[in-house]
One Martini backbone bead per residue (centre of mass of N, CA, C, O) as a GRO file, in nm:
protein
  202
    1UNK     BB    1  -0.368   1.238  -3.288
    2UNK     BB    2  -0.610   1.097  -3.116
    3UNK     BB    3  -0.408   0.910  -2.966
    4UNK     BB    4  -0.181   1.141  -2.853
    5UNK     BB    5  -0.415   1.292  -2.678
    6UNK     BB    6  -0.502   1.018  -2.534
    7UNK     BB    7  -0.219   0.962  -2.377
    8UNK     BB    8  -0.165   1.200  -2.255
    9UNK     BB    9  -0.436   1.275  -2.072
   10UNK     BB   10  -0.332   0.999  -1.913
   11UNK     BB   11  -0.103   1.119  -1.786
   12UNK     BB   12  -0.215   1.379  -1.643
   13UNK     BB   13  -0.433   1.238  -1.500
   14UNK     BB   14  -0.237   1.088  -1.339
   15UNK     BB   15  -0.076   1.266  -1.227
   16UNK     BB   16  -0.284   1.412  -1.079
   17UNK     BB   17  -0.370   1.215  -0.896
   18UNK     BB   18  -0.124   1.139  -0.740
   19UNK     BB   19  -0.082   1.419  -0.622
   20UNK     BB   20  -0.350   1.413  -0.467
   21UNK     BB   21  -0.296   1.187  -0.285
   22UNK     BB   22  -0.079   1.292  -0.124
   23UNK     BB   23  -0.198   1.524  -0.036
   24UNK     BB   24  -0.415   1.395   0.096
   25UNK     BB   25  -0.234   1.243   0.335
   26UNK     BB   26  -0.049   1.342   0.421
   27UNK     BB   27   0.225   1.557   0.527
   28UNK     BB   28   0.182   1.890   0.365
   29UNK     BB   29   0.226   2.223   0.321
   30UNK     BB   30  -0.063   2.225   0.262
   31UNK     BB   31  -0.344   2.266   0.378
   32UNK     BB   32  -0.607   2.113   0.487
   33UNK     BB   33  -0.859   2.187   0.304
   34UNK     BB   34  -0.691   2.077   0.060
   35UNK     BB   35  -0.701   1.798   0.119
   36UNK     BB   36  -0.985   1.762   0.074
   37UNK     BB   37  -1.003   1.852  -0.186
   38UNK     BB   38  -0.809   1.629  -0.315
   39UNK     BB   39  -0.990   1.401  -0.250
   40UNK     BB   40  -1.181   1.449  -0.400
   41UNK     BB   41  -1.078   1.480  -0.687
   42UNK     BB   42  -0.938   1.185  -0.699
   43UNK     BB   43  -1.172   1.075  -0.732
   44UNK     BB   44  -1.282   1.169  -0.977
   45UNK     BB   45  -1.045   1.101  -1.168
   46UNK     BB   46  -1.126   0.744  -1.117
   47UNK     BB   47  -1.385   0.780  -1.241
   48UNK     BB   48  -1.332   0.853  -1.514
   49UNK     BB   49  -1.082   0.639  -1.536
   50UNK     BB   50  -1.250   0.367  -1.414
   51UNK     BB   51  -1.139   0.298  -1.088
   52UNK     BB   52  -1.450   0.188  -1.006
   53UNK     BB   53  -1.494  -0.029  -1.144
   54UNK     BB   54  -1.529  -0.317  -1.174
   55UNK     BB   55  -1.293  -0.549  -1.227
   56UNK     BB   56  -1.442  -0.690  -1.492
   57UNK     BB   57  -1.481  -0.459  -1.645
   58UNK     BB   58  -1.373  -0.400  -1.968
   59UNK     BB   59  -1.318  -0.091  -1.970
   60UNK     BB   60  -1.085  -0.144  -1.743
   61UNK     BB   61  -0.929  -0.358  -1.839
   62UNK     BB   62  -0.854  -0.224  -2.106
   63UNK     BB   63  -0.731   0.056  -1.951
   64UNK     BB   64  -0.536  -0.119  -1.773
   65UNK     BB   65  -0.367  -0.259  -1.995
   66UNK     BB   66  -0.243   0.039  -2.114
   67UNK     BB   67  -0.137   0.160  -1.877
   68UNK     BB   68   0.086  -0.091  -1.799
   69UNK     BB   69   0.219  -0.093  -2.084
   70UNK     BB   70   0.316   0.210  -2.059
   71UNK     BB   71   0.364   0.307  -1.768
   72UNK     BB   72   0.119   0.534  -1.652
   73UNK     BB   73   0.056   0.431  -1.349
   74UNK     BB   74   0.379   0.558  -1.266
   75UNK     BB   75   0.526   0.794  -1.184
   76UNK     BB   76   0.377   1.081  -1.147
   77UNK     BB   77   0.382   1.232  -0.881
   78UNK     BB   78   0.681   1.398  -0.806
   79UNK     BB   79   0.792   1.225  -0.620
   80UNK     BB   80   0.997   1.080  -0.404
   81UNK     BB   81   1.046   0.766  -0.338
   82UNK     BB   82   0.981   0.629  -0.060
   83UNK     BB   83   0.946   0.921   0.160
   84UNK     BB   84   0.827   0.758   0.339
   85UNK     BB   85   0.694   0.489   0.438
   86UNK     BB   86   0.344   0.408   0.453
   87UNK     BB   87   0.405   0.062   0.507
   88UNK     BB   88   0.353  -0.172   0.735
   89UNK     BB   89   0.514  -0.535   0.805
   90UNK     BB   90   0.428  -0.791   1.025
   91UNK     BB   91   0.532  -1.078   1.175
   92UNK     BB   92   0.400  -1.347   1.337
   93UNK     BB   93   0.522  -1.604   1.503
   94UNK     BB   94   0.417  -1.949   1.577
   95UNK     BB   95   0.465  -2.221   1.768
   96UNK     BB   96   0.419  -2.489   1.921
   97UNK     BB   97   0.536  -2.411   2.248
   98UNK     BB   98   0.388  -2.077   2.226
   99UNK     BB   99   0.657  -1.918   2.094
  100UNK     BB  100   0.647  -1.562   2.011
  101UNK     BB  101   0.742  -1.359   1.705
  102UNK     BB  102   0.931  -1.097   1.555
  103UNK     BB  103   0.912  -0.985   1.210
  104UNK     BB  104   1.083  -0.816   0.908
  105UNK     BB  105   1.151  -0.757   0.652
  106UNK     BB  106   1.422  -0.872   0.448
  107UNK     BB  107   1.724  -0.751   0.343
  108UNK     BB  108   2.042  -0.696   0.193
  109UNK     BB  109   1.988  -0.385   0.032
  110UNK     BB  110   1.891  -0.101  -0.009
  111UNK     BB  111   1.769  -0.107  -0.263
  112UNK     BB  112   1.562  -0.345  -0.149
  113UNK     BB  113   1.430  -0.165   0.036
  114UNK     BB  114   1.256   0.005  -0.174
  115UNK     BB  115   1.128  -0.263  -0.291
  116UNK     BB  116   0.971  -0.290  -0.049
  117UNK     BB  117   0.833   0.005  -0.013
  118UNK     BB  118   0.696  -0.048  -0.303
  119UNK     BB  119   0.526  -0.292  -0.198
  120UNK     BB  120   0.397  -0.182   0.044
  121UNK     BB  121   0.258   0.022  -0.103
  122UNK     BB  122   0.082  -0.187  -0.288
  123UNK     BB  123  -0.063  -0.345  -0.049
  124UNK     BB  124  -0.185  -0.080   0.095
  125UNK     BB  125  -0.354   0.031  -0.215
  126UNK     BB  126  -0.490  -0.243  -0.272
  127UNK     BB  127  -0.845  -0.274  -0.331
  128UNK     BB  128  -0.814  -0.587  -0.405
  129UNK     BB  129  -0.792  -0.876  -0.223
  130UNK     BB  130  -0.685  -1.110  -0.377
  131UNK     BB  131  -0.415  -0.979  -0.415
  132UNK     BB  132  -0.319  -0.904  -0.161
  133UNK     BB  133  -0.284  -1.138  -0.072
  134UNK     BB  134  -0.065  -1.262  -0.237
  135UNK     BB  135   0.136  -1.112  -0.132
  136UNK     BB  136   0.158  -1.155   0.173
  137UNK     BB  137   0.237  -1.440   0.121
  138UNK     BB  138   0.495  -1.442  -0.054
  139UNK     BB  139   0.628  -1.271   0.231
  140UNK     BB  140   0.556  -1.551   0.414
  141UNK     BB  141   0.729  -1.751   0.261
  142UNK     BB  142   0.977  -1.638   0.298
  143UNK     BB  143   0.996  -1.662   0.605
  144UNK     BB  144   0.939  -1.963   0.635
  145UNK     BB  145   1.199  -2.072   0.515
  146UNK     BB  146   1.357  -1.904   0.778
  147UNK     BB  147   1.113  -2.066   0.964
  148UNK     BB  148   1.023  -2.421   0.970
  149UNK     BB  149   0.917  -2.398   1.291
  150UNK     BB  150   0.645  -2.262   1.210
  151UNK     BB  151   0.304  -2.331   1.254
  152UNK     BB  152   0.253  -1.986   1.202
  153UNK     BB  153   0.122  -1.674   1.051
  154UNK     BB  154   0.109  -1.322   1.111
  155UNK     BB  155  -0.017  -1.056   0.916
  156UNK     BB  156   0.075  -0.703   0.933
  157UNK     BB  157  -0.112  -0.427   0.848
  158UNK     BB  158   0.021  -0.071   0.850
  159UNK     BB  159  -0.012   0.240   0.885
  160UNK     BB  160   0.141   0.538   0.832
  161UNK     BB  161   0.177   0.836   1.097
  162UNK     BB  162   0.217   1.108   1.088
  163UNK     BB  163   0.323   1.443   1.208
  164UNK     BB  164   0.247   1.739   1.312
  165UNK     BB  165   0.473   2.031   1.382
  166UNK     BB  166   0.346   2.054   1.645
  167UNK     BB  167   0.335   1.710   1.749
  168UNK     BB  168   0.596   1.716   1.748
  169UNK     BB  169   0.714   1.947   1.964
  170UNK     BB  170   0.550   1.753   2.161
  171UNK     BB  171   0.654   1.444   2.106
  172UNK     BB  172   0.586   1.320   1.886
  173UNK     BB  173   0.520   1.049   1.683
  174UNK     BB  174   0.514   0.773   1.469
  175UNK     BB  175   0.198   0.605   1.362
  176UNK     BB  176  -0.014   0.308   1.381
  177UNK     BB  177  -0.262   0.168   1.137
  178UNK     BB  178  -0.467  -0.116   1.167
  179UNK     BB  179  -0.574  -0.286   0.870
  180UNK     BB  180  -0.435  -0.624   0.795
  181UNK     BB  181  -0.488  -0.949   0.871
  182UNK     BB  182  -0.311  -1.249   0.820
  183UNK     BB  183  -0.355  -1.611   0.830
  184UNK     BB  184  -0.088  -1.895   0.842
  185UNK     BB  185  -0.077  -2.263   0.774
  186UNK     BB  186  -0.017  -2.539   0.694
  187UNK     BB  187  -0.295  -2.681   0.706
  188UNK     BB  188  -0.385  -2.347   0.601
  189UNK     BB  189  -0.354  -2.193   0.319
  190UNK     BB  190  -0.599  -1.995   0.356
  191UNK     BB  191  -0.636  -1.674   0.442
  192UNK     BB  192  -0.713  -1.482   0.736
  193UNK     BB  193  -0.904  -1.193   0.764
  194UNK     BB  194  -0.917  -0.887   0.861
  195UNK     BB  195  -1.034  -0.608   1.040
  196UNK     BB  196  -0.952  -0.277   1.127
  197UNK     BB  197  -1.008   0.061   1.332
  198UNK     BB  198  -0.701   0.083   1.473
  199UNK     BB  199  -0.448   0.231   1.699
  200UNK     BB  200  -0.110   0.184   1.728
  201UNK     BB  201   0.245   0.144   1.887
  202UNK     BB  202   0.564   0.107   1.790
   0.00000   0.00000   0.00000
């Protein structure tokens, strides 16, 4: 009785968090004053369920591992799954001759596309800097085996800023904030990070 009370509890946990996340980033329904309170909020309950420690404390550790293994940390925010995308990734390609073009991540079909938005997802949300690196390499090696001559890769992340319905009506549209950029080339295999808080558009 006392692990399925612990094991509740940790759903409730998250589903509680996930959902003061999504009201803390808005826009939704609720005034802004509530946001500001849902971000305390789920900040509160990261600490209690211990996402605040250290990578490698035990106690995250072995909570982290119950929770990925349960399937607790996923799904529980009770909205529409990436409708729309937080967050956008484009490669910069740059050739030997000098010549650079833009390119985003290619799928097949929605599906597929579903499984980028929820990975670019995880890649805009994760705390963690050599994890981020890792998937956005990935998915720069994809690209790089469909254009052979480019000899470096610029990716760069950036979140997605909807308008609110007043700066809809006057005309604004969704832009984006500039998270983090990676550099990727033959020569030097391990990415270099940028780090910036600026907007630009789309």
């Amino acid at each position: 009785m006392a692990w399925l009370a612990l094991h509740l509890l940790l759903i409730i946990s998250f589903s509680c968090r996930d959902t003061l996340r999504v009201i803390a980033e808005g826009p939704t329904i609720f005034p802004v004053p509530f946001g500001n309170f849902s971000r305390k909020a789920q900040r509160i309950i990261s600490i209690v369920l211990g996402r605040e420690l250290p990578p490698f404390n035990p106690v995250r550790e072995v909570g982290g591992a119950y929770v990925h293994a349960a399937g607790i940390d996923v799904g529980y925010g009770y909205f529409a799954p990436n409708v729309p995308g937080g967050y956008k990734l484009v490669f910069e390609l740059h050739y030997s001759n000098g010549r650079t073009e833009y390119e985003l991540p290619s799928v097949n079909s929605a599906a597929a596309g579903l499984r980028i938005a929820g990975l670019l997802d995880s890649i805009g949300r994760t705390p963690y800097d050599p994890i981020r690196e890792i998937l956005v390499k990935t998915l720069a090696q994809s690209v790089w085996r469909q254009h052979p001559d480019v000899k470096s890769v610029r990716a760069i992340v950036g979140s997605v800023r909807l308008p609110s319905i007043r700066e809809f009506e006057q005309g604004q549209r969704e832009s984006y904030e500039f998270l983090y950029a990676y550099d990727f080339s033959l020569q030097n295999d391990a990415p270099k990070r940028q780090d910036y808080q600026r907007e630009y558009q789309h």
